[in-house]
KEPATOR-656029 format. One record per residue: residue in one letter; x negated, y, z of N, C-alpha, C in turn. Coordinates in steps of 0.05 Angstrom, whole numbers, padded with zeros to 5 digits, always signed. Each point is the difference from the previous one (the first is absolute). Last residue first. Layout:
N
AXYZXYZXYZ
...
// end
This chain:
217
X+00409+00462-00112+00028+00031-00006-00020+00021+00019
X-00059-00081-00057+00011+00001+00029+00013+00034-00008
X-00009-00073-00075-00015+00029+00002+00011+00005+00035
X+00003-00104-00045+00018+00032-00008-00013+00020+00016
X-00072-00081-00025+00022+00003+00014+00023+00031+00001
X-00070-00093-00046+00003+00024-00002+00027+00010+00011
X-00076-00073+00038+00022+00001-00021+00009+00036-00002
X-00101-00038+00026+00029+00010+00021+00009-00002-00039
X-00057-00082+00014+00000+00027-00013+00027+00021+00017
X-00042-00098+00044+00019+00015-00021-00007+00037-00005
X-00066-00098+00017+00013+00021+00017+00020+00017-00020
X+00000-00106-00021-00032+00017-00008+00019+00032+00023
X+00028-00094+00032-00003+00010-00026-00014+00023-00004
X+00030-00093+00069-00016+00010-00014+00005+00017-00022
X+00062-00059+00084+00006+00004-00036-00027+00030+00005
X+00006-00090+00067+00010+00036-00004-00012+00002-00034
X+00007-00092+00057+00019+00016-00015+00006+00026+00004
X-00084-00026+00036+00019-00025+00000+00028+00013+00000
X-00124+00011+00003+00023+00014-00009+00025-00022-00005
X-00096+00021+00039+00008-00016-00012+00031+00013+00002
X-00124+00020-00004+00032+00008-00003+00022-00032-00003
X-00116+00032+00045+00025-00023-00018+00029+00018-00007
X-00086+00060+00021+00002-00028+00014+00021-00016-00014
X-00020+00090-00014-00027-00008-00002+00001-00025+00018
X+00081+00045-00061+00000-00009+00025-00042-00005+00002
X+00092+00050-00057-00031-00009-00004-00006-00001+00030
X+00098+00009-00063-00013-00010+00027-00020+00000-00002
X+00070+00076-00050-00028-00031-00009-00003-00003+00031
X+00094+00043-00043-00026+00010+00002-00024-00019+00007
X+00101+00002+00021-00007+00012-00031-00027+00013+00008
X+00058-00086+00047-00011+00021-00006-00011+00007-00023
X+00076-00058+00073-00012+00014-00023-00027+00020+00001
X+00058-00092+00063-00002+00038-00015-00016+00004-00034
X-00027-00096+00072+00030+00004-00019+00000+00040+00000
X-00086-00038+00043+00020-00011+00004+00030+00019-00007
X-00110+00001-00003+00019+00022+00001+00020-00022-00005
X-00104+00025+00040+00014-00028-00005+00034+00012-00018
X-00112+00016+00011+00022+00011-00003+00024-00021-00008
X-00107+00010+00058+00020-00018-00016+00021+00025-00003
X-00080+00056+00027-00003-00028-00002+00020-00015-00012
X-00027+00094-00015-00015-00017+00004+00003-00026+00008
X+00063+00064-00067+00001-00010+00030-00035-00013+00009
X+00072+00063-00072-00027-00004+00000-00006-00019+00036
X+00083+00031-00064+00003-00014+00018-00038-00008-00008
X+00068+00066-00062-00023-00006+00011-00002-00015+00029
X+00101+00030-00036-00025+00011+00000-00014-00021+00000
X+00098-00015+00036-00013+00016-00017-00027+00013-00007
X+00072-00076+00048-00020+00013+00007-00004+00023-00027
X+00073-00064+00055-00003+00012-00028-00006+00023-00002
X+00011-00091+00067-00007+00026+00000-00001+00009-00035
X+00006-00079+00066+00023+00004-00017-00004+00029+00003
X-00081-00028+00035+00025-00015+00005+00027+00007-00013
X-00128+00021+00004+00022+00006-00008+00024-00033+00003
X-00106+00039+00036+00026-00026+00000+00026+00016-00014
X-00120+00013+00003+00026+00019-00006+00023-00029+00000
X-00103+00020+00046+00016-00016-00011+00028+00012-00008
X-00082+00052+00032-00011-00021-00001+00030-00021-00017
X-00013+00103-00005-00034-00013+00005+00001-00038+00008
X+00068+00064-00069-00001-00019+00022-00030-00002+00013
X+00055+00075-00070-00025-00015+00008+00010-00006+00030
X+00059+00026-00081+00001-00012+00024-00018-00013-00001
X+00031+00078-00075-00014-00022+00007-00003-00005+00030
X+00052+00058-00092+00003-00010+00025-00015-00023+00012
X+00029+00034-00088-00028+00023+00008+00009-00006+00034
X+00046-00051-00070-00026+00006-00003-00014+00017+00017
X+00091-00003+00014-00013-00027+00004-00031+00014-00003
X+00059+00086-00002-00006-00029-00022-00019-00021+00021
X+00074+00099+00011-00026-00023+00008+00000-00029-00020
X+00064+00074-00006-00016+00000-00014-00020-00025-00001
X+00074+00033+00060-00017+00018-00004-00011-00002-00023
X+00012-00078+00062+00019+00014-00008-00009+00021-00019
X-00017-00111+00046-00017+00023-00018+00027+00023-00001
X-00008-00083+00071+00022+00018-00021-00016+00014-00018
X-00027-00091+00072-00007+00029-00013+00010+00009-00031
X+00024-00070+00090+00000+00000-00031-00011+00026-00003
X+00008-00095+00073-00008+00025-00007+00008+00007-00028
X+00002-00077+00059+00018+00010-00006+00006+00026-00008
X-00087-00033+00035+00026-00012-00004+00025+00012+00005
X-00116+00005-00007+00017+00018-00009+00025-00029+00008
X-00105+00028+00037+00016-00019-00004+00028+00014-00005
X-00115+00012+00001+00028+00008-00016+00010-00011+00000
X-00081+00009+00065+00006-00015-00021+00034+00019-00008
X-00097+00020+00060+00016-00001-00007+00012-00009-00022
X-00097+00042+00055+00023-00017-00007+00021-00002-00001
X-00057+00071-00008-00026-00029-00007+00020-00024+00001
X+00034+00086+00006-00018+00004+00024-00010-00021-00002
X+00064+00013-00061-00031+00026-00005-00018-00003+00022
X+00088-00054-00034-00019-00013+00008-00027+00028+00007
X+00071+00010-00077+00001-00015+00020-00022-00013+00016
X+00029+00079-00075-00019-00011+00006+00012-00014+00033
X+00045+00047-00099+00014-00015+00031-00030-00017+00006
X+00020+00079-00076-00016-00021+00013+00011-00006+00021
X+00040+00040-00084-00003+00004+00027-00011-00020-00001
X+00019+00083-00078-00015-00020+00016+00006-00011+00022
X+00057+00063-00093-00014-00009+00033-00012-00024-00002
X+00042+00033-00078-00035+00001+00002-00016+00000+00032
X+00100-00001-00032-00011-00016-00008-00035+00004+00002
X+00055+00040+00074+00003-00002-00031-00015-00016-00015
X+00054-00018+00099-00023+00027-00002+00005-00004-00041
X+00026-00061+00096+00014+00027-00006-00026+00010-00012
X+00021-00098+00038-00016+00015-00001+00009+00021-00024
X+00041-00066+00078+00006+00012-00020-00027+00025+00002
X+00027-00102+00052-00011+00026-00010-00001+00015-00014
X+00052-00073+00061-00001+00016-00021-00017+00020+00001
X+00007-00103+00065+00012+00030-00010-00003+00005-00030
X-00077-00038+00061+00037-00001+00003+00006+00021-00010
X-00108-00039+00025+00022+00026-00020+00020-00016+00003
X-00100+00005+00050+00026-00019-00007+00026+00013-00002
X-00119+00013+00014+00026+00007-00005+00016-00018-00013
X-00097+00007+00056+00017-00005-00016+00031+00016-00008
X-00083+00065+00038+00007-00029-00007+00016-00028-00015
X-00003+00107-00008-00024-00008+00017-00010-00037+00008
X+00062+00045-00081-00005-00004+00022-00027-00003+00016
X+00032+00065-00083-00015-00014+00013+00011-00012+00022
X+00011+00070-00093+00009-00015+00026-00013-00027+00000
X-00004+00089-00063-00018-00024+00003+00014-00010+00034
X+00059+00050-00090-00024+00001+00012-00010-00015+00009
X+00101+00036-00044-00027-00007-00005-00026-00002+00021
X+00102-00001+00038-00012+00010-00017-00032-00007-00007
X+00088-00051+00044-00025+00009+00002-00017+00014-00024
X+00085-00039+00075-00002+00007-00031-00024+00018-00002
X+00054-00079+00067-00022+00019+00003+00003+00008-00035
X+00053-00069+00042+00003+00021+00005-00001+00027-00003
X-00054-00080+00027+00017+00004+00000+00027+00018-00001
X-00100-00031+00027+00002+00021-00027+00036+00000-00010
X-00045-00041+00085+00002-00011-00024+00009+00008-00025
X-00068+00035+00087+00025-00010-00006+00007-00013-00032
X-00084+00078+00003+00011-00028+00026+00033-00008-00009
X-00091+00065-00052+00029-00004+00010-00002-00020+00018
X-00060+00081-00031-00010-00025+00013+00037-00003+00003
X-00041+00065-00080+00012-00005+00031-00006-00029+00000
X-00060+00029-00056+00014+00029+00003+00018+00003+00015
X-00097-00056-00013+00019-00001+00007+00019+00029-00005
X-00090-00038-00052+00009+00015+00024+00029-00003-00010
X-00064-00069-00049+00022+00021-00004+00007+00015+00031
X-00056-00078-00017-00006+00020+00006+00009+00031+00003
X+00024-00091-00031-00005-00008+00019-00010+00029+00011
X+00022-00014-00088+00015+00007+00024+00000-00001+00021
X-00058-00031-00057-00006+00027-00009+00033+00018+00019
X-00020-00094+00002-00029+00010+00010+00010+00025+00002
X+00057-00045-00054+00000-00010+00026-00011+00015+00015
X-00022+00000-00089+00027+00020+00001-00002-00003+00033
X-00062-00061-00032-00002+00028-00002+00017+00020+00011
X+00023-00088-00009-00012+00011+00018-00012+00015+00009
X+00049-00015-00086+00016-00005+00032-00015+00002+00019
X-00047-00005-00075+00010+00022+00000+00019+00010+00017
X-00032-00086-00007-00026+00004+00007+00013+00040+00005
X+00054-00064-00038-00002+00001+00034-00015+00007+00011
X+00010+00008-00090+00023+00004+00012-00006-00004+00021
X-00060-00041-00047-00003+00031+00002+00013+00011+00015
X+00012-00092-00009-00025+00011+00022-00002+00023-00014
X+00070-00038-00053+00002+00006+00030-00020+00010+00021
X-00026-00010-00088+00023+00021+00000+00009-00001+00028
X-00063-00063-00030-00015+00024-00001+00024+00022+00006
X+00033-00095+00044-00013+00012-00030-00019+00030+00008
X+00050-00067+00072-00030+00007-00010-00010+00002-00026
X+00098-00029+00001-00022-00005+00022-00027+00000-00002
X+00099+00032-00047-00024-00002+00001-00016-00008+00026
X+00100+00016-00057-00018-00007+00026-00021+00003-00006
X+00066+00054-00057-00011-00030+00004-00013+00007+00027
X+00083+00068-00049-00023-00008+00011-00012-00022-00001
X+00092+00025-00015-00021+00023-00012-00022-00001+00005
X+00059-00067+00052+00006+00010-00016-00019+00031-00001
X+00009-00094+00056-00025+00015+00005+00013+00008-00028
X+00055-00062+00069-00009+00005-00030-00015+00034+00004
X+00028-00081+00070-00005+00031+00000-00019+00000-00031
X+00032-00081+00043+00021+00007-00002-00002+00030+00004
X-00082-00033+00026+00019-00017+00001+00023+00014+00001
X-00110+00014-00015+00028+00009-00006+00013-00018+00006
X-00104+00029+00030+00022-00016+00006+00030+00004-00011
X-00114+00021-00010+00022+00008-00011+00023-00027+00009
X-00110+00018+00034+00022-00012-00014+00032+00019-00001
X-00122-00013+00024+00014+00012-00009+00033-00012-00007
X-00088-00049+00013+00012+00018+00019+00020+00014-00005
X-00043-00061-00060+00025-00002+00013+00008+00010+00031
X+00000+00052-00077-00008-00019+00009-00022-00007+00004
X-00003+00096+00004+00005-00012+00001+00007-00031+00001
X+00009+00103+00042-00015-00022+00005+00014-00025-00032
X+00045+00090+00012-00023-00001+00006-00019-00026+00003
X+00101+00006-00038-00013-00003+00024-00032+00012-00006
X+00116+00028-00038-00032-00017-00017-00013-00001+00042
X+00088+00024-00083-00001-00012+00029-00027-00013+00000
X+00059+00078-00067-00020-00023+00016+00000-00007+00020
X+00091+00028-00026-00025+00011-00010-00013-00021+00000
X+00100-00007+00047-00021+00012-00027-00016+00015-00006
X+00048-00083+00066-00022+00021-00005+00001+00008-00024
X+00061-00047+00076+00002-00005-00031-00021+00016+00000
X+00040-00076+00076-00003+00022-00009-00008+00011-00024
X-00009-00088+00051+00036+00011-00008-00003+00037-00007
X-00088-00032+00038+00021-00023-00004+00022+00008+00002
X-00109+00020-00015+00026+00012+00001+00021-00019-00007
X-00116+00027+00026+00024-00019+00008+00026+00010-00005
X-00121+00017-00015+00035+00012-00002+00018-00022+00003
X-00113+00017+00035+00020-00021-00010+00034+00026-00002
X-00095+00030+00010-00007-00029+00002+00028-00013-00013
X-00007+00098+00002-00026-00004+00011-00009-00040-00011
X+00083+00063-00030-00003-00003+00019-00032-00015-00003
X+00088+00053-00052-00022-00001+00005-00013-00009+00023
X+00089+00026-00069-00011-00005+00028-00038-00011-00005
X+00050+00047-00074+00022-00006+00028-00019-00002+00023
X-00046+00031-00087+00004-00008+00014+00021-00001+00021
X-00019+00060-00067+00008-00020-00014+00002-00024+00024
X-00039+00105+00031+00005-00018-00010+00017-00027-00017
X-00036+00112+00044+00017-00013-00009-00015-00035-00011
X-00026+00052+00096+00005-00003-00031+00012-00022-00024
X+00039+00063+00088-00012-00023+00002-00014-00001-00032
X+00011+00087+00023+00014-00014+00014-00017-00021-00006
X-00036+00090+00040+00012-00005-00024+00017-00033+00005
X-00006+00078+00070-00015-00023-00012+00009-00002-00026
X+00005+00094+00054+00014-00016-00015-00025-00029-00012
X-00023+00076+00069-00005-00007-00028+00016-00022-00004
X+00025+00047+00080-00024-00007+00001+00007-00012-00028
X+00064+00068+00071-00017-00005-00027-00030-00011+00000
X+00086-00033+00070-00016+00020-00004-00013+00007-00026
X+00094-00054+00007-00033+00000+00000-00008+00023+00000
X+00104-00013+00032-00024+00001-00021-00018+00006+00005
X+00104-00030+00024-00027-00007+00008-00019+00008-00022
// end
């Protein structure tokens, strides 16, 4: 499956931030490392840990650092929001192995399975969900493979409205407009939600660097 040629996005920007959310973070039995910060704050604003230690990072509720970060999250947000499409996928990506570029559902999408994204360390992919104004990201039991090279980092999942992750071990950028909820898996790479995040034993860590790999025969 490959994209027509349309200008490579750039990726998510980089941040110190894990997660990020609008009003309130919630995490119970799970682990975060980085920042963990809200947009708004007290006592609107709140940070929920229970039995989720917050390592290489601090919380923050409505500091000058987090309202940048989110202010730059929604920037970033906006600025994909516009990104032309390069294929339109369907189904649950299962399976599926995907070279660099800009994929899109048309609406929601709901992942099973294995994805395996194939390319070199300086690939890009955008996964834009939702292009026809609605749609949410719901992942279970999902996993995206990096192969090739591909790095975490340069992988981002725009949501137009809510992203659900389920024993999934996600990879990349998770930009969502409304709640992001993510229940037990993994991920290597940041939640920024422009609505609440809550999170319940998935293990949080910064996106992975591609490891260095034997020379393909």
């Amino acid at each position: 499956m490959t994209s027509p040629p349309v200008t490579p996005p750039p990726p998510a920007p980089s941040s110190t931030f894990r997660v990020l959310a609008n009003v309130a973070v919630a995490c119970t039995s799970g682990s975060i490392s980085g920042d963990v910060g809200t947009f708004q704050a007290t006592p609107t604003g709140s940070l929920t840990p229970v039995n989720c230690p917050v390592t290489n990072g601090t919380a923050q509720v409505g500091t000058a650092a987090s309202k940048q970060a989110y202010n730059d999250f929604v920037a970033a947000y906006t600025a994909f929001k516009t990104q032309p499409c390069g294929t339109v996928l369907t189904g649950t990506l299962a399976g599926v192995t995907l070279p660099p570029g800009i994929y899109c559902f048309d609406n929601a999408a709901t992942l099973t399975g294995t994805l395996t994204l194939d390319g070199p360390s300086t690939g890009v992919w955008l996964f834009k969900i939702g292009t026809s104004g609605v749609g949410a990201l719901t992942a279970t039991n999902f996993a995206v493979v990096l192969a090739g090279g591909a790095s975490a980092c340069n992988v981002t999942w725009w949501a137009q409205d809510a992203g659900t992750m389920t024993d999934t071990s996600m990879r990349g950028a998770i930009l969502a407009g409304g709640d992001i909820t993510s229940t037990r898996g993994t991920l290597n790479g940041n939640l920024w939600s422009q609505g609440d995040v809550t999170i319940t034993g998935t293990s949080l860590s910064a996106c992975s660097a591609p490891a260095l790999r034997r020379a393909r025969r």
